[in-house]
N, C-alpha and C positions, 0 to 999 in steps of 0.2 A: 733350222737345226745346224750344226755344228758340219762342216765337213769331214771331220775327222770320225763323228760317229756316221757316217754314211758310211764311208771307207770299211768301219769294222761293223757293220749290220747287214744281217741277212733276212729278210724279211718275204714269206712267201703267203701274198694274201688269199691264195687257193688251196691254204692246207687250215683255214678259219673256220671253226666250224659251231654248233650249238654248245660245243661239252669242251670249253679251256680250260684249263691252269698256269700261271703264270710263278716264276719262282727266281730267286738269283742262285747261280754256280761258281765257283773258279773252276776255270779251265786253264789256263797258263800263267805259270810261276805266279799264283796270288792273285791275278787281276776277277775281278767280279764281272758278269755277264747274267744278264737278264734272259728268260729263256722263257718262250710261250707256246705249250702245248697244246693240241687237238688230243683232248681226250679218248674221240673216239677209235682214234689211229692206235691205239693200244701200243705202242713203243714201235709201232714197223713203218714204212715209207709213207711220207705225208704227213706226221706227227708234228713235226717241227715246223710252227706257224711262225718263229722270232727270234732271234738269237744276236742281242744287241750290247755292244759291250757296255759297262758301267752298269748302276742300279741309280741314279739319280732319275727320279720321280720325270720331271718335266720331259726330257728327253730322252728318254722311253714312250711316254705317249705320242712327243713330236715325231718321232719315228715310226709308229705303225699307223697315225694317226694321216700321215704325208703318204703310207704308201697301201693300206690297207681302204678300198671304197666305205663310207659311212654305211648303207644298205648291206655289205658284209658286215660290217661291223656291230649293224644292229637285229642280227640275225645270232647274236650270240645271248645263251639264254642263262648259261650259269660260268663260272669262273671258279676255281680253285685254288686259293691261294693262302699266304700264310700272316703273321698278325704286325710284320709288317708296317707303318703308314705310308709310305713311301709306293707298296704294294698296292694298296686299298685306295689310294691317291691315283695309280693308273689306271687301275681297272674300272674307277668313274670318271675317267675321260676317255679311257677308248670303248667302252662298253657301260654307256649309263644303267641301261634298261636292263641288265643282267642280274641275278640272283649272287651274292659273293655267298659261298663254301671256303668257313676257314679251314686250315688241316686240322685234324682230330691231335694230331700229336701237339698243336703249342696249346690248344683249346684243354686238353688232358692236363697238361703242365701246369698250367696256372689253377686248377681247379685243383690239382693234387698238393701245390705247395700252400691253396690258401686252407685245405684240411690239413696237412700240415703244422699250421702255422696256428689253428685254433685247436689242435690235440694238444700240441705241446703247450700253449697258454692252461688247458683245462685239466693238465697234467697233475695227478695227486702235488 
């Protein structure tokens, strides 16, 4: 891995738990940052299992993958995340064995534009 993404990751493999989500954010002036939740911490201390700058697939995984143990890692049982491939690419490298949960909101989207998209075809 890069040292420069060491430099900006925070990685804290004791907040790993059965219930993830993984998502990207900007946090400053624009830049993208990968961020990996413990579901169960419900927003309050210990939540924050990853927080690595960039969204590129490889080095994302190379980074929790280096510092998070395999046996944590495979102790994760579902994963929430969105649609993504770059997403669905890490969460089956650092978590094969997990269940992916896409969000409801892009799963809703596309389902709503393709009725949509056959109303208006079937339109008088």
């Amino acid at each position: 891995m890069k040292e420069s993404y060491k430099k900006e990751s925070f990685i804290f493999p004791e907040n790993f738990g059965p219930n993830m989500a993984i998502d990207e954010t900007g946090l400053v002036n624009g830049e993208l940052y990968t961020i990996v939740l413990n579901k169960d911490g419900r927003g309050r201390k210990g939540s924050i299992a990853a927080l690595i700058k960039g969204t590129r697939g490889k080095d994302i995984a190379n980074a929790i993958t280096e510092e998070v143990p395999f046996s944590t890692r495979m102790k994760i049982k579902g994963i929430t995340l969105d649609l993504a491939n770059n997403m669905d690419w890490i969460v089956r490298q650092i978590a094969p064995n997990s269940i992916r949960t896409y969000d409801r909101f892009h799963v809703q989207k596309i389902v709503s534009d393709a009725v949509q998209t056959i109303r208006v075809h079937y339109r008088w």
